[in-house]
N, C-alpha and C positions, 0 to 999 in steps of 0.2 A: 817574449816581448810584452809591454805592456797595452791594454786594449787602447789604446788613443791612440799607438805607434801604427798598430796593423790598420786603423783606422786610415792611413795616411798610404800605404799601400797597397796599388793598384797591380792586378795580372801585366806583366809588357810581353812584348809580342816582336820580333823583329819578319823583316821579308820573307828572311828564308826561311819562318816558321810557316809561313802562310800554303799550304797544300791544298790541293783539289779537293772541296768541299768540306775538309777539316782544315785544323793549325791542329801543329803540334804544341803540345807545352813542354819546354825546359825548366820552368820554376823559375821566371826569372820576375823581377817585380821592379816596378818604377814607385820610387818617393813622391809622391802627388805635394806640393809646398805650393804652391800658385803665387805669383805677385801679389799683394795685398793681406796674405794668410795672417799675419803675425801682426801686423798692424789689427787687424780686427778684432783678434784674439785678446788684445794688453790693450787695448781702447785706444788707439792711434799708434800714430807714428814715433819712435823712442830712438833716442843714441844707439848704434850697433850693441855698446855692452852689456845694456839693460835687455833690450829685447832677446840677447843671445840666451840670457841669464832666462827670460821667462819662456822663451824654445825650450829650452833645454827639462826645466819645470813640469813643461806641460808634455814634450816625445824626449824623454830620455834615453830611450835607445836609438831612436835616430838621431838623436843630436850626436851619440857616441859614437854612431858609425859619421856622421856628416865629419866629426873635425878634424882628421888627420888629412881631407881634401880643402878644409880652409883656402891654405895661399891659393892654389889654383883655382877654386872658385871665385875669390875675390877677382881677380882676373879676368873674369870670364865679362863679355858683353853683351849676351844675353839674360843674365841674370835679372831678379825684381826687383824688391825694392832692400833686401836685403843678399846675402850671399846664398845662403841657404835655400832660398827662393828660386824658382820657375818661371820665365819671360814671361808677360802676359798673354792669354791666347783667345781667341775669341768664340772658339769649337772645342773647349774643352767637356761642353756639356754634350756633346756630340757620340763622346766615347760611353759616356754613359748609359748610349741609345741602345737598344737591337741596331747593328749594322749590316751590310756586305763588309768584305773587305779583300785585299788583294796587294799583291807587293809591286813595287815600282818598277823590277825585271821580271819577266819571265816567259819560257819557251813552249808554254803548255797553256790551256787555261788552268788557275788557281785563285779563282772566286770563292768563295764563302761566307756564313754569316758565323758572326761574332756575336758575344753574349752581352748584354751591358755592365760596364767596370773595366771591361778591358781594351786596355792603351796600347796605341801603336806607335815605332820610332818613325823617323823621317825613311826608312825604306819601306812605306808600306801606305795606304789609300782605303778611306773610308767613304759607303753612302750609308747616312743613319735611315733606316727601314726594314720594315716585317716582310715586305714584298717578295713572296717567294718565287712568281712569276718572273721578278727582274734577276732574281738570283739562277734561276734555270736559263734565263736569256744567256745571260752573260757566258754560263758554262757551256755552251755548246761551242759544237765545231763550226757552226754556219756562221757564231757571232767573232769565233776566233779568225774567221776567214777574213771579214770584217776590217777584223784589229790588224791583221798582219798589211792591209792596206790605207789605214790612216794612221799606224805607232811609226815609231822611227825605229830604225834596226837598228838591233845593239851590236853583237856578234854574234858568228854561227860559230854553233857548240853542241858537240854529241849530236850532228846531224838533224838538229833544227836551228831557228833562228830564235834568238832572243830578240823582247820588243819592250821599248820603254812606255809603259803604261802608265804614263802620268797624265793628270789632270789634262793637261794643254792638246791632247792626246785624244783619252776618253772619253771628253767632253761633246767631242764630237761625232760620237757613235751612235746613230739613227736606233732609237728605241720603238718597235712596233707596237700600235696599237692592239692588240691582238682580242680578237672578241672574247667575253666573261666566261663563256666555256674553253677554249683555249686554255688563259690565263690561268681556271683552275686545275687544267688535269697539266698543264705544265709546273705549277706552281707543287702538286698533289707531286709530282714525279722528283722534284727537287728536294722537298722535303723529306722522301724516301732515302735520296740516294743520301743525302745528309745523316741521316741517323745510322745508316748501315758503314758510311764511312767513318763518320768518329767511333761507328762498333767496331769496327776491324783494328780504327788507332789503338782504344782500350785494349784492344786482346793483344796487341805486338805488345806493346808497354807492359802489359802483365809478362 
């Protein structure tokens, strides 16, 4: 592909990649276009044909993969300000961050941090931060105990309970203040178990 196409694609990430202290990667990648993109690039706002013409110019290869979904993007009521385009968002620079992140189901804890560049679909919940004390909070069982008394139950499956861990949800989970020694042999222990898990992902994958 050409360097201005891969420029425009970002790692994606769906729920069920999201595991206990890793994600998995499947290779999968989101077309990053944002509302506004193509207008800025051609110095304003242009007729669909024109501006199709200078997409196509400037990411040829994604334009070549975008236009056999044409009719149905058009369609679509989300889109920007072209078809092509991404609804506008206002945390897109968000993904960009060091994050946590976490899927919108799940019957275990599967908190983790994420690297910046990498997007997540609507199954899945981000907090942009280094903080690796909030990331140890999170993963424990005391703060799962927690969750299982302010999430909404989803279903019981394989013998535990799923819980919808969304915003309206999480939001509401009592964060301790935990003194600066705490903070860092918990934050020291999370950052551990983090590297030793995406070590063990690498070596399955191999």
């Amino acid at each position: 592909q050409d360097a201005a196409s891969r420029e425009a694609l970002k790692p994606f990430l769906r729920g069920e990649d999201l595991r206990p202290w890793y994600q998995e990667d499947e290779g999968r990648w989101l077309i990053l276009i944002p509302s506004g993109w193509t207008a800025s690039r051609i110095g304003g706002k242009a007729d669909e044909v024109r501006a199709w013409g200078e997409f196509n110019d400037r990411l040829p290869a994604i334009a070549e993969y975008l236009q056999p979904f044409r009719e149905t993007a058009v369609k679509r009521q989300d889109k920007g300000e072209y078809w092509w385009e991404l609804r506008s968002c206002a945390y897109y620079g968000a993904f960009e961050e060091h994050k946590i992140v976490w899927p919108d189901i799940a019957k275990i804890p599967r908190f983790s941090f994420a690297e910046p560049g990498v997007y997540l679909g609507n199954t899945g919940y981000i907090i942009p931060t280094q903080d690796a004390y909030l990331l140890g909070f999170l993963q424990s069982h005391a703060t799962w105990l927690s969750i299982s008394k302010i999430c909404l139950h989803n279903k019981f499956r394989g013998g535990l309970w799923e819980y919808r861990l969304i915003y309206q949800f999480l939001s509401r989970l009592p964060i301790p203040d935990a003194p600066p020694t705490e903070r860092e042999a918990i934050g020291k222990l999370a950052m551990d178990i983090t590297q030793r898990a995406r070590a063990r992902y690498a070596l399955h994958r191999q």
